[in-house]
C-alpha positions in Angstrom: 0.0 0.0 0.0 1.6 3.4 -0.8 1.4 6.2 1.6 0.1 9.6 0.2 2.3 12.2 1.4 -0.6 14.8 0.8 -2.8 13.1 3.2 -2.5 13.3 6.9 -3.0 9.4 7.4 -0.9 8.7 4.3 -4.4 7.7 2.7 -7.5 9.4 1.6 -10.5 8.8 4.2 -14.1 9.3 3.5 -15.9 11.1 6.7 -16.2 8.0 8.9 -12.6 7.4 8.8 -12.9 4.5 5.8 -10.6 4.7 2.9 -11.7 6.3 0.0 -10.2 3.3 -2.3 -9.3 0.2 -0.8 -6.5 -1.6 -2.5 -7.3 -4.6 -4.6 -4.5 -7.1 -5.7 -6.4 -10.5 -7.4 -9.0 -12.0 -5.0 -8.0 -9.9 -1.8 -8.8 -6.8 -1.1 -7.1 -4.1 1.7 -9.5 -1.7 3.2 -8.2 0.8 6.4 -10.3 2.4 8.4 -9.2 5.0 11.1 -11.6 4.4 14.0 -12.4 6.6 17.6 -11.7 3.7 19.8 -9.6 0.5 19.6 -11.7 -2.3 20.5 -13.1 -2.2 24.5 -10.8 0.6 24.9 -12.7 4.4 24.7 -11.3 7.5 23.4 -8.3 5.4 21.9 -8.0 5.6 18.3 -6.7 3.3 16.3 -6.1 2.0 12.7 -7.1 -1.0 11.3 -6.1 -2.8 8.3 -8.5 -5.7 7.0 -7.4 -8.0 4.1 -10.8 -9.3 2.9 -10.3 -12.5 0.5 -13.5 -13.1 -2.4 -14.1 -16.2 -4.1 -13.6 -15.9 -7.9 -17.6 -15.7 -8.7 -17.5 -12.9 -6.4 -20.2 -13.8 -4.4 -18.9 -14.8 -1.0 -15.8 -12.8 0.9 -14.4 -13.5 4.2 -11.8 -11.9 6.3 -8.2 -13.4 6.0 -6.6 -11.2 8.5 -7.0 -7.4 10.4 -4.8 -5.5 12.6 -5.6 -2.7 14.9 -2.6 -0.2 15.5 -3.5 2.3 18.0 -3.1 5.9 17.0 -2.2 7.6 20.3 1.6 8.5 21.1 1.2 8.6 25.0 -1.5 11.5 26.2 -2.4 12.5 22.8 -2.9 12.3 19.3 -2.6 12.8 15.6 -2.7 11.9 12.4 0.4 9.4 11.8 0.8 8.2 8.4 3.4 5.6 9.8 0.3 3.9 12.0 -1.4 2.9 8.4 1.2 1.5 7.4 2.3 -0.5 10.4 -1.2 -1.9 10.1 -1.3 -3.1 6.4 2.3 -4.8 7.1 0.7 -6.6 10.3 -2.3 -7.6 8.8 -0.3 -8.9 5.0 1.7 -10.7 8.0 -1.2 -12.0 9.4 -2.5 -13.3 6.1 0.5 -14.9 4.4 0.7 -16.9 7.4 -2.7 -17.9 7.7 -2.0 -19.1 4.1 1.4 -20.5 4.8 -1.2 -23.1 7.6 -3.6 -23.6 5.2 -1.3 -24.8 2.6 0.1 -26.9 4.9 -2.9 -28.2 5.6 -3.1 -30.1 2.5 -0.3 -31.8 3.2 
């Protein structure tokens, strides 16, 4: 995922914190959202990075792996472009080894 030095998350982000265009390579797909909290944690943001995976009729998708990066640097915080990408890189982590277990799966 390149980071957009224009931007100050690095991406472009529709009003609810969703990127404007979420990456496609093949069947997956990379979406980022920048959220208000990080999951049973308030006024915490965070980034998350979801790798969504869509079967080649297109009618069924599943998540293959997420991360959530929180967005605060101690007492406060701000738009971090470096926080996007820490995300993708843990959630493409997350992925190829989910497929790495899977393959192995077959044997």
């Amino acid at each position: 995922m390149d980071i957009d030095p224009t931007q100050p998350w690095g991406i472009a982000l529709d009003y609810a914190g969703r990127a404007m265009k979420p990456v496609q390579e093949g069947p997956f797909t990379v979406d980022v959202a920048v959220q208000d909290s990080e999951p049973n944690r308030r006024n915490t943001p965070c980034v998350r990075a979801t790798i969504f995976v869509q079967t080649p009729d297109g009618e069924f998708s599943d998540t293959l792996a997420y991360a959530d990066v929180s967005a605060s640097m101690g007492t406060y915080w701000e738009p971090n472009p470096d926080k996007v990408k820490a995300a993708v890189e843990q959630a493409v982590a997350q992925a190829h080894a989910k497929l790495d277990w899977l393959a192995s799966l077959r044997g």
